[in-house]
C-alpha positions in Angstrom: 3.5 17.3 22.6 7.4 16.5 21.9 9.7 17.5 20.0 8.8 15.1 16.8 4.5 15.0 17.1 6.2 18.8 15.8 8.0 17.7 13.3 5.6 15.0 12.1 4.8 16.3 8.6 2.1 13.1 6.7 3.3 14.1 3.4 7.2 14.0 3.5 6.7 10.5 5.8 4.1 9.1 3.3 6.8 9.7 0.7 9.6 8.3 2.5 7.2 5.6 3.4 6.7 4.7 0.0 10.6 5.2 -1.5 11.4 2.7 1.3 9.0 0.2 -0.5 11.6 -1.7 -2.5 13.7 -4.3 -2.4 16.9 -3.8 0.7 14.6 -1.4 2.6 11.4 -3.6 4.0 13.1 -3.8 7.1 13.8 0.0 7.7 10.8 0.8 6.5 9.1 -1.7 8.9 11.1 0.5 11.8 9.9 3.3 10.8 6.1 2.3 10.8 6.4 0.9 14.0 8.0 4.2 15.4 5.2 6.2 13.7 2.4 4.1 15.6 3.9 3.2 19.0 5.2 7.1 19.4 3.8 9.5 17.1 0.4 8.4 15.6 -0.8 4.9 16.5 -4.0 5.9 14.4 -2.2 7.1 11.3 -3.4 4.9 8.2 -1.0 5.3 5.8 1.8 3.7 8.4 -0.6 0.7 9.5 -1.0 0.4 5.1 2.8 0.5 5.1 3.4 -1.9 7.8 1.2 -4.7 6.2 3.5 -3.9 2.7 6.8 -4.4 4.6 5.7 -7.7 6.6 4.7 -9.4 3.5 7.4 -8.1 1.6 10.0 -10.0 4.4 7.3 -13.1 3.7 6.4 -12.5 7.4 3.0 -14.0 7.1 1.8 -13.9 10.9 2.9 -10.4 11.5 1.5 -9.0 8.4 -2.2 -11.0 9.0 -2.3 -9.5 12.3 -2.8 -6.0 11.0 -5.1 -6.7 8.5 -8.1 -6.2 10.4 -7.0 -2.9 11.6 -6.9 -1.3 8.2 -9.5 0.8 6.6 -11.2 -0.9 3.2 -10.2 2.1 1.4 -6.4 0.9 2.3 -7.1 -2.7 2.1 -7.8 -1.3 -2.0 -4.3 0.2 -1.7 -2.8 -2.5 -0.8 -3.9 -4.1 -3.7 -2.3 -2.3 -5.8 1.2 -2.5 -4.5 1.0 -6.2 -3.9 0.4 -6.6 -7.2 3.9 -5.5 -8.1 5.6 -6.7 -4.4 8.2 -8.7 -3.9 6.7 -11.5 -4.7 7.1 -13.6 -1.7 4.9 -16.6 -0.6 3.7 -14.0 2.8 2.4 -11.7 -0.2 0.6 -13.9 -2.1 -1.1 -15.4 1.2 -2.2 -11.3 2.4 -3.1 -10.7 -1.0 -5.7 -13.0 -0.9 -6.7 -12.5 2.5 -7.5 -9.3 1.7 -9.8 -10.1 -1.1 -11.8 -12.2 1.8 -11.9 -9.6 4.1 -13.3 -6.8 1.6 -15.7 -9.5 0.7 -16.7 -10.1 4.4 -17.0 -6.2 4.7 -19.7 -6.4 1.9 -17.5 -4.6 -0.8 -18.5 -7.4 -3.8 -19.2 -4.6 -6.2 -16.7 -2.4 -5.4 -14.2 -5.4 -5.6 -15.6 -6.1 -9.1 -15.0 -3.1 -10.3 -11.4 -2.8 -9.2 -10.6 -5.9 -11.1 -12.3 -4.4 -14.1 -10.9 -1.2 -14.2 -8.0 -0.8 -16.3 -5.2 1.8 -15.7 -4.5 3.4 -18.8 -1.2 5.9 -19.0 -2.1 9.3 -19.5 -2.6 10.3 -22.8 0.1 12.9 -24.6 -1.5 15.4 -27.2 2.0 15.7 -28.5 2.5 11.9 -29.2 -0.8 11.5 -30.4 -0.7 14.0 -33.0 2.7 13.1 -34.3 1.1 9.5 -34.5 -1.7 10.6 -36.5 0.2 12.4 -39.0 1.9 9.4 -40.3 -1.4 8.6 -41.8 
């Protein structure tokens, strides 16, 4: 085991992982994906999830197809998520709904169903609510 298997802490990269999803950063985030998988962890989820993100984020369609199979469906979910509010580029749109097929082909209808149902809501604030109510 070397010196940065050691070091290799899922939380603090899963972080970085995700500040680096923004516009400037695809690319460094891409690097650091690909580090993550062909020396550290070639099994580690959250860095294959990552990796798809940063391809379509460049609008580097192939690249980011390719390792769509190789995600979990509980990631492919994820992914959702974050496209929905990506950089908008024509790779995205393209993996987006991609994705959809291949949770379908999985046999996740119902499960897909429901995430298109659900609606976030933000957290509710007992302070805001009752100062709210009291202008009744």
């Amino acid at each position: 085991m070397n010196d940065e298997e050691c070091d290799f802490n899922e939380d603090e990269i899963e972080e970085r992982l995700e500040a680096l999803y923004r516009p400037g950063f695809y690319a460094e985030g891409e690097s650091l994906c690909l580090e993550i998988l062909e020396e550290i962890n070639p099994d580690w989820e959250p860095a294959r999830l990552y990796l798809l993100l940063f391809l379509a984020a460049q609008d580097l369609l192939e690249e980011a197809l390719e390792s769509l199979d190789e995600l979990e469906t509980e990631s492919l979910f994820e992914a959702l998520r974050h496209l929905a509010f990506g950089a908008g580029t024509e790779a995205e749109e393209a993996v987006y709904e991609d994705i959809i097929t291949c949770i379908q082909s999985r046999g996740f209808d119902r499960e897909l169903d429901a995430f298109f149902s659900e609606v976030e809501r933000p957290m509710a604030r007992p302070d805001i609510n009752s100062s709210l109510s009291s202008w009744d």
